[in-house]
C-alpha positions as CSV (number, residue, x, y, z in Angstrom):
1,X,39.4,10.7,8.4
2,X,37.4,8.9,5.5
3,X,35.7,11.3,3.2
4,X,33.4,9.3,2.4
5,X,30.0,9.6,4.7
6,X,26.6,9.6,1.8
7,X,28.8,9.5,-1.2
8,X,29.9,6.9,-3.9
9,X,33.6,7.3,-4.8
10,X,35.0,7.7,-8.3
11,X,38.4,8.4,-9.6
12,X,41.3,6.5,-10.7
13,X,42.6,5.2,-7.5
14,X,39.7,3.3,-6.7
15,X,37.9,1.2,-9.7
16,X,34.8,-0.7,-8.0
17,X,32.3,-2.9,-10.3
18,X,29.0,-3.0,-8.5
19,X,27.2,-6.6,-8.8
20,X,24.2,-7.1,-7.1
21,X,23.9,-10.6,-5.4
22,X,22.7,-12.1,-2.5
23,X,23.6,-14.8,-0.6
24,X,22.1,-16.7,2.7
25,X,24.9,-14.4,4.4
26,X,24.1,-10.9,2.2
27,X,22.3,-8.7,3.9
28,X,22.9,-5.9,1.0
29,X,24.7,-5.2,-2.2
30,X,28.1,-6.7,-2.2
31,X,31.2,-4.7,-3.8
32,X,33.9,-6.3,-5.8
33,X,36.8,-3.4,-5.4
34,X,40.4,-2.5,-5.7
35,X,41.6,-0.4,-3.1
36,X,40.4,0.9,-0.1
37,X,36.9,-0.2,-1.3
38,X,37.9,-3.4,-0.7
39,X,39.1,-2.8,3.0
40,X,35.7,-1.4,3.4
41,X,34.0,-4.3,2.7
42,X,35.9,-6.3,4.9
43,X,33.3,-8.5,7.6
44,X,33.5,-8.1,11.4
45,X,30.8,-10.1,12.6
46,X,32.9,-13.4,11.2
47,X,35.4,-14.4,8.9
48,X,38.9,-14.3,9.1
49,X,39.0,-10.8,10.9
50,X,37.4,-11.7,14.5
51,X,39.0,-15.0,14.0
52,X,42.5,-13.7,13.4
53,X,41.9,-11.3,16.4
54,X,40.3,-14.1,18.6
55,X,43.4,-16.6,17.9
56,X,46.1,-14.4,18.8
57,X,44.8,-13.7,22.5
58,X,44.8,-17.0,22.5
59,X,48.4,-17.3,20.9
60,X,49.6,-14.9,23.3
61,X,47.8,-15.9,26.2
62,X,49.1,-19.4,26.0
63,X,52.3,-17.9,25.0
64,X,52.8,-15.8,28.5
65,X,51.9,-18.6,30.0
66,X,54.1,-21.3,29.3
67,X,57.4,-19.0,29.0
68,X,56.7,-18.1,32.9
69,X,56.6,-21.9,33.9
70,X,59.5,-22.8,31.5
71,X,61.1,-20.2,33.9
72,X,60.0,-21.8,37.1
73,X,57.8,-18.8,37.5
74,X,54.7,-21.6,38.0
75,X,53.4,-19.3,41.4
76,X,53.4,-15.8,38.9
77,X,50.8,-17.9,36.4
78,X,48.7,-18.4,39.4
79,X,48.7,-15.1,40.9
80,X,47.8,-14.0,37.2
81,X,45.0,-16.4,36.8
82,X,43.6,-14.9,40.7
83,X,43.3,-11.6,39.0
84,X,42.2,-12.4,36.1
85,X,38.6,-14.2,37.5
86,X,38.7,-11.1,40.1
87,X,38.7,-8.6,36.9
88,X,35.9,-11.1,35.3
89,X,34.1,-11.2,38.2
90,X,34.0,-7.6,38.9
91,X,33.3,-6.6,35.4
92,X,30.9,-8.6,35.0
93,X,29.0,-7.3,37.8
94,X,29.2,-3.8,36.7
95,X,27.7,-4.7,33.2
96,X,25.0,-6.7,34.9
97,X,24.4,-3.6,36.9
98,X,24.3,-1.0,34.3
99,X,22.5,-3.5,32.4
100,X,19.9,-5.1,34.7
101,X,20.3,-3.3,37.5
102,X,19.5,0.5,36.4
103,X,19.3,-0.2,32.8
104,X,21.4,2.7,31.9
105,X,21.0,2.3,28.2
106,X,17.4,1.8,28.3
107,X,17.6,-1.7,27.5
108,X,19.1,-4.9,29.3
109,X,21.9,-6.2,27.4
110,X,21.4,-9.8,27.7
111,X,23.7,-12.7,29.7
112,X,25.3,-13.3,26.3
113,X,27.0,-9.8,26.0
114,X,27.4,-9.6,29.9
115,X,29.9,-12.9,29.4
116,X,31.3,-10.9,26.7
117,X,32.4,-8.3,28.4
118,X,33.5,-10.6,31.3
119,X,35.6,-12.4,29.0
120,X,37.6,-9.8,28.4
121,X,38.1,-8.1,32.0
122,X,39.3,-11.7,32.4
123,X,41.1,-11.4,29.5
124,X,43.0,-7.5,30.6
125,X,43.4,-8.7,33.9
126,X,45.2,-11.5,32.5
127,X,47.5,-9.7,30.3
128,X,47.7,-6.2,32.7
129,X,49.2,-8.7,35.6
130,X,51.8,-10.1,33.2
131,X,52.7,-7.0,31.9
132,X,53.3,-6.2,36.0
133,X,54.8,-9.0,36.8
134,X,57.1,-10.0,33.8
135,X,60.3,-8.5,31.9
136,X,61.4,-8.1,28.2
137,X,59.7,-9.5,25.7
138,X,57.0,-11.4,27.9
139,X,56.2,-7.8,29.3
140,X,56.5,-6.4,25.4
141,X,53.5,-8.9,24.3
142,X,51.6,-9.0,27.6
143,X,51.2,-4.9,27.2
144,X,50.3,-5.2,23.4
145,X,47.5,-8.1,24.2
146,X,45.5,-5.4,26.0
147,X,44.2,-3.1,23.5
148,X,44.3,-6.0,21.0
149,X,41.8,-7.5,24.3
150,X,39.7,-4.3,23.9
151,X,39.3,-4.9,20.2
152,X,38.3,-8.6,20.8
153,X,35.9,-8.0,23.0
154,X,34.4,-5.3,20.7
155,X,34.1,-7.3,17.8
156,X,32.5,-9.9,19.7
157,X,29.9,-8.0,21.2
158,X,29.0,-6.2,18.3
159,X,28.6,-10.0,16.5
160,X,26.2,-10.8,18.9
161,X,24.1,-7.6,18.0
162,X,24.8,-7.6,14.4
163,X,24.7,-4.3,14.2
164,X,28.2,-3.4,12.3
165,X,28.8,-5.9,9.2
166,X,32.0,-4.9,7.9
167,X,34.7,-2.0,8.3
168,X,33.1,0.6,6.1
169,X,29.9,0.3,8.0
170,X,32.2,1.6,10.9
171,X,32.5,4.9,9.3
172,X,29.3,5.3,7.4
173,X,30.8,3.9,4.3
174,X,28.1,3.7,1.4
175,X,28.8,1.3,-1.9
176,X,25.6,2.0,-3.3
177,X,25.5,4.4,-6.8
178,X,23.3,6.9,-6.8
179,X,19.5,6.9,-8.0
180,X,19.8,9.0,-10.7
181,X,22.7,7.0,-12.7
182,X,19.5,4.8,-13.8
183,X,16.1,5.0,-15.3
184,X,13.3,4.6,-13.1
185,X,9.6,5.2,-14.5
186,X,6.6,6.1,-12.9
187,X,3.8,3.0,-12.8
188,X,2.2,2.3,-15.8
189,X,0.1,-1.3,-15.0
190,X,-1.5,-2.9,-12.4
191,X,0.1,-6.2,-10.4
192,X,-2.3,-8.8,-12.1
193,X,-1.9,-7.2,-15.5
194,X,2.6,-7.3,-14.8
195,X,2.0,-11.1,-13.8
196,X,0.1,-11.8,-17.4
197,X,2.7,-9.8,-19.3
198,X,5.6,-12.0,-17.6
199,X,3.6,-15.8,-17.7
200,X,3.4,-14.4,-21.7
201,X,6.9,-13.7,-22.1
202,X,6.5,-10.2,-23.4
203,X,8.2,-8.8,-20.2
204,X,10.9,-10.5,-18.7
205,X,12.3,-8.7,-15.5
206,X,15.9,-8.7,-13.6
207,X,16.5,-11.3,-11.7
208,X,18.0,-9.3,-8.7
209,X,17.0,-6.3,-7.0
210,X,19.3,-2.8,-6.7
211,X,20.3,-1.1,-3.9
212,X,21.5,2.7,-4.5
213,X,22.0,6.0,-2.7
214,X,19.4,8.6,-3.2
215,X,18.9,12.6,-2.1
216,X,15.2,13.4,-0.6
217,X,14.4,17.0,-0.9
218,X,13.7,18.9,2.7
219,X,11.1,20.7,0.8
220,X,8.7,21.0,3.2
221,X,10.3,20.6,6.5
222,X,14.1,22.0,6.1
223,X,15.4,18.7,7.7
224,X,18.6,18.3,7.1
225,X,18.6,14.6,5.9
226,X,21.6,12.8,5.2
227,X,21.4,10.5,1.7
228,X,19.0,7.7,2.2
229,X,19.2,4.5,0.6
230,X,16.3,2.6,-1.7
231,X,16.0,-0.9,-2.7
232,X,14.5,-1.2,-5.6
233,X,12.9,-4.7,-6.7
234,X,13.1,-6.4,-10.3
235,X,9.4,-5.2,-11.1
236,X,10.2,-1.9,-10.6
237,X,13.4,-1.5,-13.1
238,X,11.3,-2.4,-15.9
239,X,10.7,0.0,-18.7
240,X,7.0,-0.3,-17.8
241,X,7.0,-1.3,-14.1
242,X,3.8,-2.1,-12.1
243,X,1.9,-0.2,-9.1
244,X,4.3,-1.4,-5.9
245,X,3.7,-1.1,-2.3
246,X,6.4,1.3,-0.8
247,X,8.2,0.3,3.1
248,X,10.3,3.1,4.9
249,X,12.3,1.3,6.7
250,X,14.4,3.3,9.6
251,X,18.0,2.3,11.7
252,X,18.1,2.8,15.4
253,X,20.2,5.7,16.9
254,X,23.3,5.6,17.0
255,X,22.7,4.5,13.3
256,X,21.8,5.8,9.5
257,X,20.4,4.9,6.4
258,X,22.9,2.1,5.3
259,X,22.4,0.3,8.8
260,X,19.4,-1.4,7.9
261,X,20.3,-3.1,4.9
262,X,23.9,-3.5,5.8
263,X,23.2,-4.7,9.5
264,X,19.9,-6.7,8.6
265,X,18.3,-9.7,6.1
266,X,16.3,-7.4,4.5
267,X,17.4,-7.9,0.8
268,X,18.3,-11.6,0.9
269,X,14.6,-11.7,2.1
270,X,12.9,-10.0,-0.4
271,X,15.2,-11.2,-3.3
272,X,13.9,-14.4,-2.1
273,X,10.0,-13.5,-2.6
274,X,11.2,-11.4,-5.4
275,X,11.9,-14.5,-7.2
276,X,9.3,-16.6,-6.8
277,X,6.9,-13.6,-7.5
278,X,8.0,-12.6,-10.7
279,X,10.5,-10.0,-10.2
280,X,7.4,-8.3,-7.4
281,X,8.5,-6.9,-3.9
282,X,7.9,-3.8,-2.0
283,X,10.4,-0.6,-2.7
284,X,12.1,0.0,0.6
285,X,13.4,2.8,1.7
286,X,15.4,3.9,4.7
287,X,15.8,8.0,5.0
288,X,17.5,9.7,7.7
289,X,15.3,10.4,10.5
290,X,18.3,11.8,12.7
291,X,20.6,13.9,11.2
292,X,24.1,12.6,12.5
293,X,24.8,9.4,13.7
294,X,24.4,10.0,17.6
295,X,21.4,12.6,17.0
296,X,18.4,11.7,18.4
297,X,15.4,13.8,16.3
298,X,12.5,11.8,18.5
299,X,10.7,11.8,14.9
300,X,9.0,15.1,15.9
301,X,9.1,18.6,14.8
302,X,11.4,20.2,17.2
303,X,13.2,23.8,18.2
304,X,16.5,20.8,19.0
305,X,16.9,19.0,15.8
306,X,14.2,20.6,13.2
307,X,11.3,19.3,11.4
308,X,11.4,15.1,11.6
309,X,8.2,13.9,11.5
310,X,7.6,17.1,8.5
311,X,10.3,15.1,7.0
312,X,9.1,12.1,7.4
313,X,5.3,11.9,6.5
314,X,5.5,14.6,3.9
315,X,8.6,15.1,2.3
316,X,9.4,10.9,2.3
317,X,6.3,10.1,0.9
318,X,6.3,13.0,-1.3
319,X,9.2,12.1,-3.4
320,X,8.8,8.4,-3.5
321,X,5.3,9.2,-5.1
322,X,7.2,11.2,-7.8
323,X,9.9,8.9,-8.6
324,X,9.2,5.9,-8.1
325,X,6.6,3.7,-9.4
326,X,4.8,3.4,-5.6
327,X,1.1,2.8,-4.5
328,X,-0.7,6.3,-3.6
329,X,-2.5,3.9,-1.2
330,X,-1.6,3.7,2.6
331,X,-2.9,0.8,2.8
332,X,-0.2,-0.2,0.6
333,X,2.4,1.6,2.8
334,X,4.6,0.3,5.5
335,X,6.7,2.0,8.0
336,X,9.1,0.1,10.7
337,X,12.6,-0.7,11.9
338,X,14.6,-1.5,15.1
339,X,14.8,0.1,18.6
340,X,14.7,4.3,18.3
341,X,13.6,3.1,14.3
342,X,10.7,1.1,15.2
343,X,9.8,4.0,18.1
344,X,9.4,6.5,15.8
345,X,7.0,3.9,13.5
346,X,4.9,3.3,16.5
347,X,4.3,7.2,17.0
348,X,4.0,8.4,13.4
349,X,1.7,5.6,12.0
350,X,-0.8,6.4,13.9
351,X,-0.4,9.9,14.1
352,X,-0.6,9.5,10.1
353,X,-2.9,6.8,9.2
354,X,-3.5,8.0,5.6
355,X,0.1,8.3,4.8
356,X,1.0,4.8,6.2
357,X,-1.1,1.8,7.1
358,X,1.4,-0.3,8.3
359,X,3.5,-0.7,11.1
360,X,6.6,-3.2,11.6
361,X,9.0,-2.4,14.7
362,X,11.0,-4.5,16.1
363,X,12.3,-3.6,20.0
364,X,10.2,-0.5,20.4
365,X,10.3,2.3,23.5
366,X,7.4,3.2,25.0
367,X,7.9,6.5,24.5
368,X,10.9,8.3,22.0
369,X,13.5,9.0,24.8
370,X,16.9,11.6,24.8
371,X,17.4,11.6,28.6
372,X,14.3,12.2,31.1
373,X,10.3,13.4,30.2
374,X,11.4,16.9,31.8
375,X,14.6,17.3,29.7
376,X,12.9,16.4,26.4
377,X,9.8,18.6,26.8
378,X,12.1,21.6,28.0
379,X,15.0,20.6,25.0
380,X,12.9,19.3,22.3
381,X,9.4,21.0,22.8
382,X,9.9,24.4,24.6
383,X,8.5,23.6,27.4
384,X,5.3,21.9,25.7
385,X,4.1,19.3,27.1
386,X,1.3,18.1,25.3
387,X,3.5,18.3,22.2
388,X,5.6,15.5,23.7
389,X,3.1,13.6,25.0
390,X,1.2,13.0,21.5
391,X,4.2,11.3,20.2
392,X,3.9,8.5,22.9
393,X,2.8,5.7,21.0
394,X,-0.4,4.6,23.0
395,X,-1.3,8.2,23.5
396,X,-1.3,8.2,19.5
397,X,-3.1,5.3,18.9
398,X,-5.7,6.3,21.5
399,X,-6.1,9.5,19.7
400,X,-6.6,8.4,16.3
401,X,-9.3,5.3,17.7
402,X,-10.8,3.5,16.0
403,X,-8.0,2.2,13.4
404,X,-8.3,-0.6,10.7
405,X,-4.4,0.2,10.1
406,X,-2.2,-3.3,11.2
407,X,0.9,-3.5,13.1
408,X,3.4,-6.2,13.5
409,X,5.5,-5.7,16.5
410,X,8.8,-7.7,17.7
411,X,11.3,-8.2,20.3
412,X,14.3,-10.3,21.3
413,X,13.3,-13.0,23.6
414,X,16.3,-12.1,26.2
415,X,15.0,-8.3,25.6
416,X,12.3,-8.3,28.6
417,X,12.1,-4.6,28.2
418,X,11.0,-4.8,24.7
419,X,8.9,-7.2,25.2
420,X,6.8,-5.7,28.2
421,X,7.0,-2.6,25.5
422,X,5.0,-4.9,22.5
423,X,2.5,-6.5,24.9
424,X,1.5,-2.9,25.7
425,X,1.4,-1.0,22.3
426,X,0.0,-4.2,21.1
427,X,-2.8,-4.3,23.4
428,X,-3.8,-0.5,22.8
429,X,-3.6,-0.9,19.1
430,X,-5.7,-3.8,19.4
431,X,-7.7,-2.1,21.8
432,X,-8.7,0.3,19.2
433,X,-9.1,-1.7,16.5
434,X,-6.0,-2.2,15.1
435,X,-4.8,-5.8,13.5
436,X,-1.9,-6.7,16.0
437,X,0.7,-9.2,15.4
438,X,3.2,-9.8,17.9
439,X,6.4,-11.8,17.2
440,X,9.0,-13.2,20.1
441,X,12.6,-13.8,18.0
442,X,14.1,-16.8,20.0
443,X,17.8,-16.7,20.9
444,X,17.9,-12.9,20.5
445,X,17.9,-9.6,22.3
446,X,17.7,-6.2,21.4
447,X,19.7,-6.6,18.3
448,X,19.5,-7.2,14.7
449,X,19.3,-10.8,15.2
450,X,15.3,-10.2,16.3
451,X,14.9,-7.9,13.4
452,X,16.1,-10.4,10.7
453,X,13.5,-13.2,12.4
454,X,11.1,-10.7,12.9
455,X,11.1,-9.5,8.8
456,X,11.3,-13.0,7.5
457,X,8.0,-13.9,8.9
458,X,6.6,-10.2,8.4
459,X,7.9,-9.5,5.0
460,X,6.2,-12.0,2.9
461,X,2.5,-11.8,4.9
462,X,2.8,-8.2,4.1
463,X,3.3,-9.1,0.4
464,X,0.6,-11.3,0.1
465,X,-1.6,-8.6,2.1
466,X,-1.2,-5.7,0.1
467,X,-2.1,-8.1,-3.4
468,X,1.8,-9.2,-4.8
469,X,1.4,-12.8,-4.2
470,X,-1.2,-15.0,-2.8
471,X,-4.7,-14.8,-0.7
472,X,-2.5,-14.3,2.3
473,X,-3.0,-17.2,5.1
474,X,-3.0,-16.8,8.9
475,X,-0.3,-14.4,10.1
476,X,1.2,-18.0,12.2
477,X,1.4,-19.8,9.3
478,X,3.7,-17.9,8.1
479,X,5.6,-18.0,11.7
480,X,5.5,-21.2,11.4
481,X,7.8,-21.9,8.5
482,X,10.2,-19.6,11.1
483,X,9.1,-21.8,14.3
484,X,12.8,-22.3,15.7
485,X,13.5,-18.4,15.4
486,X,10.2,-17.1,16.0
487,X,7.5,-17.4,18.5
488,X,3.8,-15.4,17.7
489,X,2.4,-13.6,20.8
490,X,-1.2,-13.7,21.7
């Protein structure tokens, strides 16, 4: 339908000028288009879409409503309200039960989503008994309310998870230019001796960050990746940038490499240290670690989905060393994200403790899951189990003990799942000698929403640790500055 998956359009139709800019709202670069671009970068989690879509069930409930009782059809109204609670009711009670009950998505959903999605069974059952009970035009609108019903409730669920920001997120839609349409040099100074070349006025960086689309070479593993996307801070688009410490930075499944800068806080966050750290913040980069958008590679090698984890500790690292100016040190490298993301970060940092030294995973598994332990060892591993059981976080840490590597792990506070999950990879890292953070994102479940508390507080710590800013301070005072959103775990 949209040709347009891991690509940047050009051609007449379509003219787009790229400005990078953040704003308290931006959670990546922001397009100013003509055309279709422009649809693409239209918002769903607010703004005048869900708000146009919200007021006319409300037009048109209203509307139904009082054209029945103008008719003296007072008793129909009733009977209409009846089944609408009865549909609220019952849906309700089947989410709660998939949710809670047998937690048939692996996760609970949360009471917020669960009145969601009762809110609109009350709102079909509403406009499905009108349509029954009602003629002409009344029965006209009360039909078209129920898909536009479907839509609403949509668009408000995915609000409270944050995970799709605008239309072109939707299908995949990327607005970032590619890599290779600018200059990047390898490093050629150290932090301290950037920071006395800027306080001297003989360099003077950008003042924003870049976001653009970028090809990683299967070299070694075969994996076939789709385009990744790389932040790249003000420090590192100088002509003579300094040594920077590198985060790969993965989605969850169903997701890609545009969903964690276009569904998180991620660049308004380090713009922010960015600028008062002379231009310095980590690259970031989010590969592919899945393939296709509803693939599930468990961040292994497997005979299901090919070489993952080959992909990910060897070809990743590989290229960012050769093209960008990054650290060589893993102590300087940092590898997290939400859900499946932050799963396969819990497996593969300690699996790989010289390639990354950092962990940062927000709503994490247990284990990476595609259906049950039997199905995934027969599927994914031929049959092996001890090959599936060494990508089980704890098993991994336990196997690589002892560990000065550090891991900051978070969870939605309404995400009781999760949570049980980061008291128990926390305790084995720790176990094994691991420095353990744990963060509890108030007000959030297992959505975005605890990733973008969870980074604000990690990012700049992180920063200060690997030597861009500051003698860092104790990991809670930097909660601290976050206390309404976050609480630290001991």
């Amino acid at each position: 339908m949209f040709a347009l998956r891991g690509t940047q359009r050009r051609g007449d139709a379509v003219r787009a000028t790229i400005e990078v800019h953040t704003g308290k709202k931006a959670g990546a670069n922001m397009v100013q288009a003509t055309g279709w671009d422009a649809v693409y970068q239209t918002r769903i989690t607010h703004g005048w879409l869900p708000y146009a879509v919200w007021a006319m069930l409300g037009v048109g409930l209203v509307a139904l409503a009082a054209a029945q009782i103008a008719a003296g059809k007072r008793r129909n109204v009733v009977k209409q309200a009846v089944a609408a609670l009865v549909c609220a009711c019952t849906g309700g009670a089947i989410t709660w039960f998939i949710s809670d009950g047998i937690v048939l998505f692996g996760v609970e959903l949360g009471w917020e989503v669960i009145g969601a999605a009762a809110g609109g069974f009350f709102l079909a059952g509403a406009f499905i008994a009108a349509a029954v009970m009602t003629r002409g035009w009344k029965r006209v609108l009360a039909i078209a309310m129920v898909p536009l019903t479907v839509l609403g409730a949509g668009l408000r669920i995915n609000a409270i998870y944050g995970e799709f920001q605008t239309v072109g997120s939707l299908v995949d839609y990327s607005p970032y230019p590619p890599l290779d349409s600018v200059h990047v040099s390898r490093a050629t100074v150290s932090v301290a001796q950037w920071n006395a070349q800027v306080r001297s006025g003989s360099v003077r960086p950008e003042t924003e960050g870049k976001l653009f689309s970028a090809t990683i070479p299967a070299t070694r593993s075969g994996f076939r990746a789709r385009h990744a996307v790389v932040w790249l801070p003000p420090a590192a688009l100088a002509a003579h940038p300094p040594v920077l410490p590198v985060l790969v930075m993965l989605s969850g499944q169903p997701g890609s490499p545009t969903r964690f800068f276009s569904a998180s806080n991620a660049v308004a966050v380090l713009t922010r240290y960015a600028r008062e750290h002379n231009g310095l913040a980590p690259i970031v980069v989010s590969p592919d670690q899945n393939t296709g958008m509803m693939t599930n590679s468990l961040c292994a090698d497997t005979t299901k989905v090919g070489k993952a984890q080959t992909y990910l500790t060897q070809d990743v690292p590989d290229w960012i060393r050769a093209t960008l100016p990054a650290s060589v040190d893993a102590t300087d490298w940092v590898i997290g994200g939400f859900s499946q993301g932050a799963t396969c970060s819990t497996q593969l940092a300690p699996n790989f403790p010289t390639v990354y030294g950092n962990v940062l995973a927000v709503d994490s598994e247990l284990a990476p899951t595609a259906g049950s332990r039997q199905s995934m060892i027969s599927d994914y591993f031929g049959g092996d189990e001890a090959a599936y059981d060494r990508q089980v976080p704890v098993n991994a840490i336990k196997a690589h003990a002892p560990s000065r590597q550090v891991m900051i792990l978070g969870a939605g506070a309404r995400d009781h799942t999760s949570l049980a999950n980061v008291v128990t990879i926390g305790k084995a890292a720790r176990e094994a000698g691991w420095t353990v953070h744990m963060v509890k994102a108030t007000g959030s479940g297992h959505d975005w929403h605890a990733v973008n508390a969870t980074f604000a507080v990690a990012l700049p710590w992180l920063c200060d640790r690997m030597g861009l800013g500051a003698t860092p301070a104790a990991f809670e005072d930097y909660a601290h500055d976050h206390a309404q959103k976050v609480e630290v775990l001991q």
